[in-house]
N, C-alpha and C positions, 0 to 999 in steps of 0.2 A: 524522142526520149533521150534522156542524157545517161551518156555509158560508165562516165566518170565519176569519179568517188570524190565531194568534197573536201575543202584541207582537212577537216578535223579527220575525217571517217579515214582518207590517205593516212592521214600521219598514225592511227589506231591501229591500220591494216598493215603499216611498216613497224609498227612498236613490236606489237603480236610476232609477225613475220621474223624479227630479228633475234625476239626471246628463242623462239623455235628454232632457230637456227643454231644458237649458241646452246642452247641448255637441252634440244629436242631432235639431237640429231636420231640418222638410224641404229646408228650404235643404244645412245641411253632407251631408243625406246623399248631394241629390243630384252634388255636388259627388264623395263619395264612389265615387258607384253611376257615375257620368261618368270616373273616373280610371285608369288602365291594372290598376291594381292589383285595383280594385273592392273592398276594404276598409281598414279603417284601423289601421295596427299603434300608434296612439295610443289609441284605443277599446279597444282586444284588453289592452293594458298596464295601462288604468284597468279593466277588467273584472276582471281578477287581482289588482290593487290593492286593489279592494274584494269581496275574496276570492270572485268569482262564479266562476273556473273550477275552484276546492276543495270548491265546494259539495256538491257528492255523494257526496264520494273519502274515503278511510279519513283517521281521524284520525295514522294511524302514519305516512303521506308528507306530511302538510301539510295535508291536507283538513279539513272539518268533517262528515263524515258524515252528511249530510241525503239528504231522499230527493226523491221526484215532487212532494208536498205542499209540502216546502219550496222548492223551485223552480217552484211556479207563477205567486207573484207578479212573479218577473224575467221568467218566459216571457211572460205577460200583456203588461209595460212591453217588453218585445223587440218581440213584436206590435203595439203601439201606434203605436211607433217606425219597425216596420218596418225591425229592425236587420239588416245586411248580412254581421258579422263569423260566422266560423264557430262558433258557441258549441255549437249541439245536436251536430253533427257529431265535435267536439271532446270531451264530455263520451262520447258515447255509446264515443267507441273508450278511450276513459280508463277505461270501466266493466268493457270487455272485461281490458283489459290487469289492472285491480284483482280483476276474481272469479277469470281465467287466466291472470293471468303469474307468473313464478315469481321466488323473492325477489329476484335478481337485476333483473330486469325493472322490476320493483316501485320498486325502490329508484333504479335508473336514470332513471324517464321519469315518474314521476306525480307527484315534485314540481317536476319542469320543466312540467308540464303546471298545476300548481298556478301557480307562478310566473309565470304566460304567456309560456317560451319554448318551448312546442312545443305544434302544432295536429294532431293526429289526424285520420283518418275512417273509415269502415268499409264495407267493399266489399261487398258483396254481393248485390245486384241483377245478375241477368241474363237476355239476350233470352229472350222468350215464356215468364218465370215467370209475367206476371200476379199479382203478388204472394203468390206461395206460397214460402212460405221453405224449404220443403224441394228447391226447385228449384233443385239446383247444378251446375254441368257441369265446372266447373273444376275440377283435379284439380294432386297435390299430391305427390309421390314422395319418398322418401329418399333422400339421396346426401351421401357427405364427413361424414356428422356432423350434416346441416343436411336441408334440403326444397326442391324447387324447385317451382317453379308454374309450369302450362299453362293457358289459358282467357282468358278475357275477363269483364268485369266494367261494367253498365253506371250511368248515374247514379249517380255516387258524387260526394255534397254533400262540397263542401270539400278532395275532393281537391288542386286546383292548391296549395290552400295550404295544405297538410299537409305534415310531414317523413315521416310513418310512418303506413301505413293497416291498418288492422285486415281480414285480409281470410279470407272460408270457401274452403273447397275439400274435394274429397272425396280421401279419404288412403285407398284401397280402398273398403271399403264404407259409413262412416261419414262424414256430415259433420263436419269439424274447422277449427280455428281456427288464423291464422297470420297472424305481424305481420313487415310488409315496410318497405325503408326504400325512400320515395319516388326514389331517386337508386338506385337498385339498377340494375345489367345485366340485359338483357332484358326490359324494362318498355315501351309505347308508350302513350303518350295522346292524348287527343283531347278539348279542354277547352273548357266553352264558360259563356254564361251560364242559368240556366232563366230562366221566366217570369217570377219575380219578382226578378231580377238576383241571386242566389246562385250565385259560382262552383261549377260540376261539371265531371265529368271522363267518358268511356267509357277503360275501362283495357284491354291486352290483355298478359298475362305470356308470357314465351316463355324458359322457364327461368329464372326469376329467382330468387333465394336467399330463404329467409325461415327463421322461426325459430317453431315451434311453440308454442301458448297452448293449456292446459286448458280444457277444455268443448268444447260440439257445439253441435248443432239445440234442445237445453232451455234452453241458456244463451242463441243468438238468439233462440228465442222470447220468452223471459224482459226481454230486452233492449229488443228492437225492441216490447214491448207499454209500457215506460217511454218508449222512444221517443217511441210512440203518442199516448200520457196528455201529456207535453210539449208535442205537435204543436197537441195538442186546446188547451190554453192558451195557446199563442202565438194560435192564430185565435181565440179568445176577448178577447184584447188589441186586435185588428186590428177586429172588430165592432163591439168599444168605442168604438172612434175613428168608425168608418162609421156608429153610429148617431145619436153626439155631433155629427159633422161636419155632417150630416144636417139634423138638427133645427135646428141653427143657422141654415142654409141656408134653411130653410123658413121662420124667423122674420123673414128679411132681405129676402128674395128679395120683389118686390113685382109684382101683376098686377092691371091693373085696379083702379090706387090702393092696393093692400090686401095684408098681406104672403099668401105665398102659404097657409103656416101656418094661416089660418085657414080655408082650405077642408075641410071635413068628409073628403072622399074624402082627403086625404092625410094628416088627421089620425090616420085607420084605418089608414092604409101604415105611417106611421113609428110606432105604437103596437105593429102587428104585429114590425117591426123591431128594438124592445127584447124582444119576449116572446120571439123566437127569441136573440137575446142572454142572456137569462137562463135560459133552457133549457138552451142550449149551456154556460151557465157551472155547471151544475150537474151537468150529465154530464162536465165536464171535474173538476170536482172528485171526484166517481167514479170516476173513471178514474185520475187520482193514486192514490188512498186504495187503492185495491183493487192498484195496481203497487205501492207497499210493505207493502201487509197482509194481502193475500189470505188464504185457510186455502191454497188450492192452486192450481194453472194453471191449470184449466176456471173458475174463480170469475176469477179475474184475466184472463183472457182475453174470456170474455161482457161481465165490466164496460168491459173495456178495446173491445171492437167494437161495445157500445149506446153507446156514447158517441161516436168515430167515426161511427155512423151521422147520428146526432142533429148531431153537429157539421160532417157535411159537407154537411148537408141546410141547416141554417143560416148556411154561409160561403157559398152557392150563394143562397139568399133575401134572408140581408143586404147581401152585396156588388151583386148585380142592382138590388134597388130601390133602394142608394144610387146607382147609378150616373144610375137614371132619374130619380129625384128632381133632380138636380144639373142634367138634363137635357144638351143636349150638350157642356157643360162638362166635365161627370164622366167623360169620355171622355181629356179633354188630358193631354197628357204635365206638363203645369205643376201639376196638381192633384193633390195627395197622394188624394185617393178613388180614384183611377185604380189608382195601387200599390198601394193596398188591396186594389181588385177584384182585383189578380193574385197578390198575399201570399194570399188567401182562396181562391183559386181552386188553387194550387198542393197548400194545406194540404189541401183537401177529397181529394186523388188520395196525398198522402205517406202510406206504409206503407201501400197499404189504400183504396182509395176506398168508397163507402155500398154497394156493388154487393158486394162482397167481402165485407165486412164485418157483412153480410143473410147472406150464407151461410154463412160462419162462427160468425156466433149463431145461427143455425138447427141448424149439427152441435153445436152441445153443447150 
């Protein structure tokens, strides 16, 4: 397998990378992650600009039709950055809407979604799944022409700032797909931030209108394993930085006259700290590769949960000793390691923590 990124996908992953850099440092963001809003609809506007919210979506509403591979180098510099705006969240319910909405749908919302005016998300967590997607309770009736939904719905990224969330529910005995508008009657929420400052929401429907989408349980599997593969590269981006930041630290940091750097025992820490960086970055490349190319779901799935495993093993190793390298520094709200530790930490538990993810490659 080839580990390198084509010219175009290189030059995307250096465009992205340098915006971040210039307009995305840790200063604006924390300014950002501090502001009522908690992200920045000037970010979200230059992300669509530079056609990153197209990137996936059919070429017939505006998009460029790429896949997981081509979106790892943006996920990688998101990770880096440690960006705040709803992009995964955004894309993933854009993808529902593209494989099951119908041309109407289609035509309506995915090149406003191209354009960056309209944020998605997609609902479907709920209490005591433990991450099993076939675990739905919410349920979904007929009525008028249209569907109403009963249930509750918990962490769902990007909600607060979504117009429309992609949400499951069970329609008798099949799980099925249905897109709600965030402002709809009968809707409550409960909004907060997670760990690493990403608005979410707990949702609870109580008869609320929505409009049915094609597919089921194949197509969130299908889905939530791009997901996955995504997840895996963002935290790949964010180790990046923790082992870069790291090393530097060590070079600087001075004890006993001498930087600390040249002590043997830490030399072995931060050595180990890239080898899990480059591990992780090679089962995230697997993980891509195999969510758009699989022969079938069991091949796409095992690729997609060795790599999760390996990468939450490694957001768990890399994040820990950057923290202790830094010593009690790396602990401060001031120090970009810090939000690292909690970007790595979040990512190792989304869709799927190593625990799960050990038993689902063991059934198949």
């Amino acid at each position: 397998m080839n580990f390198d990124y084509n010219e175009e996908q290189q030059l995307l992953a250096d465009s992205v990378r340098r915006f971040l850099q210039k307009d995305y440092d840790f200063e604006a963001r924390r300014r950002i992650l501090a502001s009522p809003e908690g992200w920045s609809p000037q970010v979200w506007s230059t992300f669509a600009q530079m056609g990153l919210t197209g990137l996936p979506l059919p070429a017939d509403c505006g998009g460029f039709g790429g896949g997981a591979v081509d979106l790892m180098g943006v996920m990688e510099a998101c990770g880096d950055a440690l960006v705040l705006e709803p992009y995964l969240p955004t894309l993933l319910g854009a993808l529902f809407i593209a494989r099951g909405g119908n041309a109407e749908q289609k035509a309506a919302l995915l090149p406003r979604v191209v354009d960056g005016t309209l944020r998605l998300a997609f609902a479907h967590t709920e209490a005591g799944a433990r991450y099993d997607l076939r675990h739905v309770r919410a349920s979904a009736r007929p009525q008028d022409g249209g569907w109403t939904l009963e249930g509750e719905k918990r962490l769902v990224l990007g909600a607060p700032l979504a117009e429309r969330w992609v949400m499951s529910a069970r329609a008798g005995d099949e799980v099925a797909l249905f897109l709600v508008e965030a402002s709809a009657v009968g809707i409550a929420r409960s909004e907060y931030r997670t760990l690493d400052g990403l608005r979410a929401a707990d949702l609870r429907f109580s008869g609320a209108r929505a409009a049915r989408l094609e597919g089921g349980i194949a197509l969130i599997e299908e889905l939530t394993d791009f997901a996955t593969a995504l997840v895996c590269a963002d935290a790949v981006g964010a180790m990046k930085y923790a082992c870069d930041a790291t090393l530097e630290y060590l070079k600087t940091r001075k004890q006993f006259g001498v930087p600390i750097g040249t002590f043997q025992a830490l030399q072995h820490r931060i050595v180990d700290m890239y080898i899990s960086h480059e591990q992780a970055r090679s089962m995230a490349c697997l993980a891509c590769s195999k969510a758009d190319q699989a022969s079938d779901a069991r091949e796409r799935a095992r690729s997609v949960s060795a790599a999760k495993i390996r990468i939450a093993d490694a957001a768990r190793h890399v994040s820990q000793e950057a923290v202790q390298l830094h010593g009690g520094m790396g602990m401060t709200e001031e120090l970009k390691i810090s939000h690292t530790f909690r970007r790595l930490t979040v990512a190792a538990q989304l869709f799927g923590d190593a625990d799960h993810h050990l038993e689902r490659f063991a059934a198949l």
